[in-house]
C-alpha positions, -999 to +999 in steps of 0.1 A: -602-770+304-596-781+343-564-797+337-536-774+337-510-798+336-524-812+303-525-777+292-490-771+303-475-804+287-492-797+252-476-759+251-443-777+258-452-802+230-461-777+207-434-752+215-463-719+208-486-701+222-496-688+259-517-696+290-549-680+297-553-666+336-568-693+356-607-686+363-627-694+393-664-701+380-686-696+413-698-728+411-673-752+396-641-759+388-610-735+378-603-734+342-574-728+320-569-720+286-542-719+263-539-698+229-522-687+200-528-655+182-503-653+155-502-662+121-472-683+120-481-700+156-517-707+144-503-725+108-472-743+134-504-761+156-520-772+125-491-788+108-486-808+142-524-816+144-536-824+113-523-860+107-540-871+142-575-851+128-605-866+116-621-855+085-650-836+107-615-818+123-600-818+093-622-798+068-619-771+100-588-769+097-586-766+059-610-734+064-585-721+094-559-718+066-580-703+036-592-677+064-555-673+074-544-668+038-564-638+037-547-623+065-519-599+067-483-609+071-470-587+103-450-561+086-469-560+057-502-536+045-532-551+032-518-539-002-485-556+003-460-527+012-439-533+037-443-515+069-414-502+081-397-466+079-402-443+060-434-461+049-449-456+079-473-430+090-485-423+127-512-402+130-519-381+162-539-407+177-512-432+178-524-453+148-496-466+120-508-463+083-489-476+050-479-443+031-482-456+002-516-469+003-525-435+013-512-421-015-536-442-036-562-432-015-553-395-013-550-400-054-583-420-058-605-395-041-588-362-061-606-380-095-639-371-080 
């Protein structure tokens, strides 16, 4: 967008999300952006948007949430476990797995 100032009124209005560094095109005007990357924020914007939504906008939205129902709560594996000590392994590389879903794992492959 070229506005920022409509950009800065909505994230007041909606109370979520952040501002994207301006860019200079070489040829135009700068832009801005606006985003939201969590869960929770994402589901917040919809709820506020979705009564002044079209059906086009509306079915788009509807897919947002069945896509963000498959998604992982923060704290929470895939599987469901909860991340947080001592269910947490870091490996040497600095990535966090679920012990527990590594135990299954560990367990599935000794059957073979």
């Amino acid at each position: 967008m070229t506005d920022e100032d409509v950009l800065l009124r909505f994230k007041e209005a909606v109370g979520v999300g952040r501002m994207l560094a301006p860019v200079q095109p070489e040829n135009g005007k700068t832009l801005y952006g606006w985003y939201a990357t969590s869960k929770k924020d994402v589901l917040h914007v919809l709820d506020l948007l979705e009564p002044w939504m079209g059906r086009r906008r509306a079915e788009r939205a509807a897919q947002v949430r069945e896509r963000l129902a498959g998604c992982k709560d923060k704290g929470i594996c895939k599987r469901g476990h909860a991340l947080a000590e001592p269910n947490i392994y870091t490996s040497p590389t600095g990535a966090r797995f679920c012990r527990e879903c590594l135990r299954i794992r560990d367990k599935q492959r000794r059957k073979y």
